[in-house]
N, C-alpha and C positions, 0 to 999 in steps of 0.2 A: 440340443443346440442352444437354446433357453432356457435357465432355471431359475425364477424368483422363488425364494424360500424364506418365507415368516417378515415378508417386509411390512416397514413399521415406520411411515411417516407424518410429518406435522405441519401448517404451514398456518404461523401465525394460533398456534393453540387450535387450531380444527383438524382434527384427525381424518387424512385423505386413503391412511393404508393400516391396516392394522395386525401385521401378523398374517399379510396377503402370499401365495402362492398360486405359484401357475407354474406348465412346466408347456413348450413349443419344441415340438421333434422339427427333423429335418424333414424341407419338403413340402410341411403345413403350410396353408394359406391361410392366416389367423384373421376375422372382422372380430376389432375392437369395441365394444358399446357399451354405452353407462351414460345418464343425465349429463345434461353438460356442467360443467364446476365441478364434477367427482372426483377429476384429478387423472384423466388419461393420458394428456398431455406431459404432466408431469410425470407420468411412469416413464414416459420415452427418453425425459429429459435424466431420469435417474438410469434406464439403459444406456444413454450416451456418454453418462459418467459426467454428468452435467454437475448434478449436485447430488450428495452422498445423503442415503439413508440415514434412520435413526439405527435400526435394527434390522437383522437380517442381512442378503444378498443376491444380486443379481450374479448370474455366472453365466457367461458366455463360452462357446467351445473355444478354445485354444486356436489361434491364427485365423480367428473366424472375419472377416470383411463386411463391416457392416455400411447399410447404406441409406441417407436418410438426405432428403430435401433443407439446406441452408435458408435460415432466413436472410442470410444476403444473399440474394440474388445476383447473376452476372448482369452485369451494366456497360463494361467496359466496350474498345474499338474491334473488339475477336469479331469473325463470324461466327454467327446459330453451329455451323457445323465445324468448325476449329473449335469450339465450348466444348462441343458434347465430344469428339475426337481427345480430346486434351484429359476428357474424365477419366481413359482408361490410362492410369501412370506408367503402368508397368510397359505397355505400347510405346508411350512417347518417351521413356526415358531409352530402351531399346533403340529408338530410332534416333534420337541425337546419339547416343554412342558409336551406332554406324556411322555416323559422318565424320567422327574422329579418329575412331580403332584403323590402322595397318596391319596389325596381328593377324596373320589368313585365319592360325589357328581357334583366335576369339571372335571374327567374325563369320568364321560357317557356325558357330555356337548363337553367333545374337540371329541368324537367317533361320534357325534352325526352327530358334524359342517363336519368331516373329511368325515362322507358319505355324505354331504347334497352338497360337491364339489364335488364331486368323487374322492378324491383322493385314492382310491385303483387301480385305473384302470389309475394315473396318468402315472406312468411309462410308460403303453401299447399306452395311447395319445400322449406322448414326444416321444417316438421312430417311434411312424405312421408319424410326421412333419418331424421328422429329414429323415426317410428314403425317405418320399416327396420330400426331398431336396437336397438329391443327396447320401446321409450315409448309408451305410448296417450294418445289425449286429454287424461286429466286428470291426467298427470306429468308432461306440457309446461310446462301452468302451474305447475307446482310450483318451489318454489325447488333452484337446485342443491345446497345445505347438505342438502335431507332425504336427500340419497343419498348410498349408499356409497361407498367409492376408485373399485371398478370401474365403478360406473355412472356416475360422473363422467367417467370418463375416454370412455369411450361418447359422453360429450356432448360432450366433448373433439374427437374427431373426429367426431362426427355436425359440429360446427361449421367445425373443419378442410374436409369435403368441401364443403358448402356457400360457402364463398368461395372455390371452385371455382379452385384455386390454377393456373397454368402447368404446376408437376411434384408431384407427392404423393410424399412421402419418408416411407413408413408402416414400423416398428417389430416385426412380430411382431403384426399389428392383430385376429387374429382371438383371442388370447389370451384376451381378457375377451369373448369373445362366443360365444352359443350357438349350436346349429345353425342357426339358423333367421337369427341376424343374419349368420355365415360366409355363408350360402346368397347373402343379400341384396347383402355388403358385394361378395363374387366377382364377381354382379351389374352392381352398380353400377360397380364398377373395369372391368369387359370391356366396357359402353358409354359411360366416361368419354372423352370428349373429347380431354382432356389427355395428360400423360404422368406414368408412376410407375415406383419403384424403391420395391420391395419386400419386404422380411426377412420370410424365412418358410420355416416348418418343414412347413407342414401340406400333405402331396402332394393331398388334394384342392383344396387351396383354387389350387395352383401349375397344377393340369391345366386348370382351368376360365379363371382370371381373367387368366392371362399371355400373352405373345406373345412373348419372349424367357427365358431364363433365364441370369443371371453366378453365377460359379462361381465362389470365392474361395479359393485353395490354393495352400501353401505360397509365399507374397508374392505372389504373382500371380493378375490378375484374368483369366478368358475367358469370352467370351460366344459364346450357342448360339442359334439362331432356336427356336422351339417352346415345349410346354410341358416340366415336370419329368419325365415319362416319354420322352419324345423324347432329351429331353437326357441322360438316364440310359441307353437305348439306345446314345448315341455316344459317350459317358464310355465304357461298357463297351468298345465296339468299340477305341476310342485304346488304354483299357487293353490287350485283349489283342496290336493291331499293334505298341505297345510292349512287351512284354515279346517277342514273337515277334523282334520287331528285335535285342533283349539277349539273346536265348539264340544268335541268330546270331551275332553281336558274340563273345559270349561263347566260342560254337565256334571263332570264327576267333583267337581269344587262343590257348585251348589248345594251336590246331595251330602257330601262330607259335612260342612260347613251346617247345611240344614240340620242334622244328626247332632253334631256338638252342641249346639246350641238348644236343640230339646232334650237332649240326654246329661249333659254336662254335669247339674245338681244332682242326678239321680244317682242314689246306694249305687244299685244294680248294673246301673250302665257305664257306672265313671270309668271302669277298664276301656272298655269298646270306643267311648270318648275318648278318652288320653290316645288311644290307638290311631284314633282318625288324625289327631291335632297333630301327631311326628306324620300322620301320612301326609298333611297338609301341607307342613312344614319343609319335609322333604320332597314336592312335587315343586319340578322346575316347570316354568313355560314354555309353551314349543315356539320354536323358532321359525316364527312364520313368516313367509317371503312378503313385504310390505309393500305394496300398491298404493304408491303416492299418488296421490289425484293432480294431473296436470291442469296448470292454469288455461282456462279458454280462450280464444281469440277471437274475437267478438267482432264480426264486421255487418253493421246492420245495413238492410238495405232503404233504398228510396222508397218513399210512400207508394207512390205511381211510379208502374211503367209507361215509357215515353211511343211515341208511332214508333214505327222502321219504317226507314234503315236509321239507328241513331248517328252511322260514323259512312262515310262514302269515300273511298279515293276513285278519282275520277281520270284517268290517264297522267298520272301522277310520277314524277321524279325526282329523288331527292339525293340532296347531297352537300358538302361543305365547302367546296370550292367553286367557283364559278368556273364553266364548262366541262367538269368532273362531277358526274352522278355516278352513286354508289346503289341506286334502284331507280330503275328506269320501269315509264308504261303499267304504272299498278292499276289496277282495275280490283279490287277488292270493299267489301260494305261487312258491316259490324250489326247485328241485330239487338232488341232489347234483351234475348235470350240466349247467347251467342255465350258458347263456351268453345275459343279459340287456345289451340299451342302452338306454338310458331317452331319451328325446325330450322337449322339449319348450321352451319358451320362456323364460327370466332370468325368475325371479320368480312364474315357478307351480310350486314346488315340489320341483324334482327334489331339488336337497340338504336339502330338510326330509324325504323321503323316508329319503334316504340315511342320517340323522341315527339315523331311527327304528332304522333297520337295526342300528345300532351300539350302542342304548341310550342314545343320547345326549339321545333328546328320548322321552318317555313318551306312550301315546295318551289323546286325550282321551273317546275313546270307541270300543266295541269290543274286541277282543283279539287280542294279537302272540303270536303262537306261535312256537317254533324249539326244535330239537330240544335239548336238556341237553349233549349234548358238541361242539355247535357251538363253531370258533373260526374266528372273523373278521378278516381283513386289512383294516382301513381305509386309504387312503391321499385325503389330501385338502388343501386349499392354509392351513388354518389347523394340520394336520397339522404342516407344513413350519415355519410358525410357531412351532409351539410347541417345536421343537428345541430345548434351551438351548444359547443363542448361545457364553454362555461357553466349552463343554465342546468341546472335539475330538470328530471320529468315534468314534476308540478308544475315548475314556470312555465314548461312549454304548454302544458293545458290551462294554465291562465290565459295566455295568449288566446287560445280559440273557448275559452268559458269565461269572459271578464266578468259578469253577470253572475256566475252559479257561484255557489256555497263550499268552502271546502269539504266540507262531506261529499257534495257531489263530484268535484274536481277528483278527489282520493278513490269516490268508487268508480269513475269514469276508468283511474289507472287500472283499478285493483281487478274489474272485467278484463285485462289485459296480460294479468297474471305481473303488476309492478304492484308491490306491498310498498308499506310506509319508507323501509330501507333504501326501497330501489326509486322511489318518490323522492328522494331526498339527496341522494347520488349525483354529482355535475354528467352530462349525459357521455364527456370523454371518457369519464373510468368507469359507465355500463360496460358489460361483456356484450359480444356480435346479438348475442340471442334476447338479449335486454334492448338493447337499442332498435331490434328489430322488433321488437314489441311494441316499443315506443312510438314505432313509426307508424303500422299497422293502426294505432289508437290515434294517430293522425289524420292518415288518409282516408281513415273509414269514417271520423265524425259528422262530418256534411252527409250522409247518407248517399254516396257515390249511384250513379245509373250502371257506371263502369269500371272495371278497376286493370289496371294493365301494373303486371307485375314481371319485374326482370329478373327471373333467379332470387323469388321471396325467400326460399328453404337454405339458401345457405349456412345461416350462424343457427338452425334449429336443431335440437337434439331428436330422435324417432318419433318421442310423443309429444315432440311440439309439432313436429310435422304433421301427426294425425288430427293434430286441434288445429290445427291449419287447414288441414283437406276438410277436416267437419267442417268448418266455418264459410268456407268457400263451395260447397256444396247445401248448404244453406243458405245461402245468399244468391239471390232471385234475379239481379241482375247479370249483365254482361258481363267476362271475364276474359281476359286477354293475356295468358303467360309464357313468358321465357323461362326456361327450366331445363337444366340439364338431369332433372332427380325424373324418371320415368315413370316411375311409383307414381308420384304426383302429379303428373302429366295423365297418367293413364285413368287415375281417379275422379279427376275432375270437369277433363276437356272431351267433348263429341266431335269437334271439328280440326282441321291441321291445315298450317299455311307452313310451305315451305318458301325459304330464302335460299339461294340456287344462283351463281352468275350472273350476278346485276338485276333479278325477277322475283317477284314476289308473289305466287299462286296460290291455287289452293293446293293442298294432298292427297289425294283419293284414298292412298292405302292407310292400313294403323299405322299404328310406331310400333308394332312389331315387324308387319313389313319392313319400315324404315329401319330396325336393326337391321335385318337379316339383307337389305344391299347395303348398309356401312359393311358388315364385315366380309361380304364378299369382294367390295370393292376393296378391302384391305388386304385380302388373300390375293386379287388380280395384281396388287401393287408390289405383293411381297415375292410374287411369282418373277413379277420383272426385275426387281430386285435379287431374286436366286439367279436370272435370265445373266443378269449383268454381272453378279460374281463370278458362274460359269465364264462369261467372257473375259474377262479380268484376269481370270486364272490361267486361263488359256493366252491370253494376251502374254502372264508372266514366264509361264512355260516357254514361249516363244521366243520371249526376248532372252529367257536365259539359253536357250540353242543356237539362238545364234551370237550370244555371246563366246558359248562351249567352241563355236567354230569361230569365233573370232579369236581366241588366243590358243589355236588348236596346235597351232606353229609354233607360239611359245612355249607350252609344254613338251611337242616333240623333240627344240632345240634342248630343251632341260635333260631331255631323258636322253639325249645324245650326247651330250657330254656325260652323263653318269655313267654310259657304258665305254665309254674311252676311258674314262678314270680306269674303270672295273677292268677291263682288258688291260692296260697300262700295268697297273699295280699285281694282275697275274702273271705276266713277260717279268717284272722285276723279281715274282718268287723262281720261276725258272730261273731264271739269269744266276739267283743268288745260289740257287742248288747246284749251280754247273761249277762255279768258284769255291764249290765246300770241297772238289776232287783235291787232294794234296801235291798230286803229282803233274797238274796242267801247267802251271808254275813254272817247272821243269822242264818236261816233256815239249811242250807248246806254247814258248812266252806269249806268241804273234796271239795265237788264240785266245790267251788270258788276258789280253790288254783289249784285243777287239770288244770282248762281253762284257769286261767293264766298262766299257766306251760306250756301250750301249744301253746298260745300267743306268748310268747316268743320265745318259737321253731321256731314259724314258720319265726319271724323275722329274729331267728340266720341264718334260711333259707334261706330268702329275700338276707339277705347279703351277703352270701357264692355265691346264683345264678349271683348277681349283678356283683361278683367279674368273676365270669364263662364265664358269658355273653362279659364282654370286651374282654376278652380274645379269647372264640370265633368269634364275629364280626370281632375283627380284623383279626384273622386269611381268613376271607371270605369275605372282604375285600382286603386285600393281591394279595388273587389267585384271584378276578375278575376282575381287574385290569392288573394281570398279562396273562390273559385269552385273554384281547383283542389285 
């Protein structure tokens, strides 16, 4: 379905590919991984035919339909479900042609093609994705202008999946999506049909939803059957048989090299030398799989812990409008030791939560408590924004180290895994996983009691995520996160507060419970969903019977005139047989002129039905058309 073969590119004199292959059958469910900067991104953009290789080629199958999430997003006055309806072309061009085609014979052809997709039950399909993905009811309708990047983008691929492409070539897709659409999106990819290649950081979403996994290091692509821990198992394994191979190698250098070097002068031994030095010379080194040591993420904590409760909401409501709360009645306290994940669904809350947390949003009723010498770590995606793009790293830890020495301002970054390069970089052109580094060396200086994180792991590649979880599991204080990544939910947090219809509680069960009712409640959704196609169809069926019996007359008028014709035009081959006699003529003028007479008639006949007949066809014609 897929075949890179010997690809070989450049970007800027650093070699991203070198003579790379991979080959994706049909069906596969490929996770993509590789350090971030290695250049996966750009393989997609060289599968889309974005920009052309040095060397080599991508080959895709013949007529194959490929499907990939736009960085423009829909914006416009559509609705969420006219977007996602509109992605399947072949649907909508079908359906405006019905509203202009009269041809009976091209329109039982477009009714035919229109059930052979299903498009009667598209609609019921398009709204089960979108509601997957985080959209109820009445945001479907809604134009895509009332929402924000990320939730646009949501409808981006919620559209994308529904024109149910040949290969899905998805981005890092669970970024902008909460637990609850990960849960679905894993889901839906593990009983797609199709086939996909996958960029993705998040090891639960790689355990669940894939069935291969490509590896992208140092130019070279390898692929692995299984999920991310499978394949991390056999990475491990390669690694250590490679390095076990290199210290043999390495042994056998030594004793060679030892040998040459005492033997070399000697009469007696110069053959047995010379012998070693081509073995020498001829000995390649093994090629061994390179374990880069990721940079740490250093979030130190406070000297002392503070009493409990550090944080209190005290029958608390919050919200941004006056007389519109968006969480009402919290009751919930934060300890010094408290490793919280918050739960819940895009748009009930959890970052207006968060917000409170920080003081960023006041309640509207109630009282927030927290102790007087609480200090808090926010880290969060507007956070990241508000960097000023202008300043370097440096600047920005001059700002909180006016006092220290540049050595110590450089090691301050260089803890953070920002080298002199990335120190000297304005923070607009760091990449996501740099700037979130950056922040990270931020929030964590004051030695926080707390740290409330909204979706840290987004712009992290695997092992920064694992030097994330080590750091935040060394760190002694209170931890509060939003996360759609599981993995790291599951590693780090004991406790769970669900956001739920305007409430903020706690959660008794894991977040494995909490999968297993996302996707049942996904299965009860889909069931109503089949509930309602079943009706729809039935509904179609219905209209088309009595359609059938609505123009049931007009076709009988049709086929009554066809058999008048038919009968007509058999009286005129009699008639004509009886006038082939030679001697009627003769014998019986009266006779010969009656049958002619009647000959005639029956033509004037023929004529008259001929005229009937257009006139009715088309009328029945018309209405069946208009029927379906």
């Amino acid at each position: 379905m897929l075949h890179i073969n010997d690809l070989t590119y450049r970007v800027e004199g650093r070699m991203l590919f070198d003579q790379a292959t991979l080959a994706i059958s049909e069906g596969q469910k490929v996770g993509f991984v590789g350090r971030n900067g290695t250049g996966k991104s750009t393989l997609f953009r060289l599968i889309k035919n974005e920009i052309s290789p040095e060397d080599g080629s991508i080959n895709l199958r013949k007529n194959m339909r490929l499907g990939c999430v736009d960085q423009e997003v829909p914006s416009g006055p559509q609705s969420l479900i006219a977007t996602v309806l509109a992605a399947d072309t072949e649907r909508a061009a079908l359906l405006a042609e019905a509203e202009t085609e009269t041809g009976g014979t091209r329109l039982a052809q477009i009714y035919a093609r229109l059930t052979d997709i299903q498009a009667y039950s598209a609609e019921a399909r398009g709204a089960s994705i979108l509601s997957g993905l985080g959209f109820d009811a009445q945001d479907q309708l809604k134009p895509c202008s009332d929402f924000s990047g990320g939730w646009r983008m949501r409808v981006a691929l919620a559209a994308m999946l529904f024109a149910n492409p040949d290969i899905l070539l998805l981005d890092e897709p669970t970024n902008y999506l909460d637990v609850e659409g990960a849960v679905w999106l894993e889901n839906h990819i593990r009983t797609y049909r199709g086939t996909a290649f996958i960029i993705s950081h998040d090891r639960s979403f790689l355990n669940t939803a894939v069935t291969h996994i490509a590896h992208l290091r140092g130019g070279k692509l390898y692929g692995y059957p299984g999920n991310y821990d499978q394949f991390e198992s056999v990475l491990a394994e390669q690694q250590r048989l490679s390095n076990a191979q290199r210290s043999k190698q390495d042994d056998e250098r030594r004793h060679l090299e030892s040998f040459v070097e005492r033997f070399r002068a000697k009469a007696t031994k110069a053959k047995q030398a010379q012998s070693r030095i081509k073995r020498l010379e001829k000995m390649k080194p093994v090629a061994t799989i390179i374990d880069d040591p990721i940079p740490p993420i250093n979030l130190p904590s406070a000297e002392r812990m503070l009493n409990p409760p550090i944080f209190r909401y005290d029958d608390v409501s919050l919200g941004y409008e006056e007389g519109h709360s968006v969480l009402k009645r919290i009751n919930l306290r934060i300890d010094p030791d408290d490793r919280i994940g918050i739960l819940g669904r895009n748009g009930e809350g959890k970052s207006t939560l968060a917000k409170s947390l920080v003081g960023e949003l006041a309640p509207q009723e109630g009282y927030i408590r927290s102790h007087k010498k609480l200090r808090i770590g926010y880290f969060a995606q507007h956070q990241i924004d508000a960097l000023s793009p202008e300043k370097n790293a440096y600047q920005h830890i001059v700002d909180l180290m006016p006092d220290a020495t540049e050595a110590q301002r450089r090691s301050r970054l260089a803890q953070f895994g920002l080298g002199h390069a990335q120190a000297e970089t304005p923070a607009g052109d760091l990449s996501g996983g740099e700037k979130a580094r950056l922040l990270f060396s931020l929030i964590g200086f004051h030695k926080p009691h707390l740290l409330v994180l909204d979706e840290p792991a987004n712009h992290l590649d695997m092992d920064s995520r694992a030097a994330l979880i080590s750091s935040l599991n060394e760190f002694s204080g209170a931890i509060l996160v939003i996360s759609h990544d599981r993995n790291l939910l599951e590693a780090v947090v004991d406790r769970l507060w669900l956001i739920d219809k305007g409430s903020a509680k706690a959660y008794e069960g894991s977040l494995e419970d909490y999968r297993s009712a996302q996707l049942e409640r996904d299965k009860t959704e889909t069931k109503k969903s089949t509930k309602s196609d079943v009706k729809s169809k039935a509904d179609i069926r219905k209209k088309a019977a009595d359609a059938r019996k609505a123009i049931a007359p007009l076709k009988r008028n049709v086929e009554r005139i066809e058999k008048e014709i038919t009968a007509s035009k058999s009286m005129i081959s009699k008639l004509e047989a009886r006038l082939l006699d030679p001697n009627i003529y003769q014998d019986n003028p009266e006779k010969a002129a009656k049958i002619n007479s009647q000959r005639a008639e029956n033509i004037r006949k023929i004529e008259a039905l001929e005229e009937e007949w257009l006139i009715a066809a088309q009328n029945y014609e018309t209405a069946k058309a208009a029927s379906m």
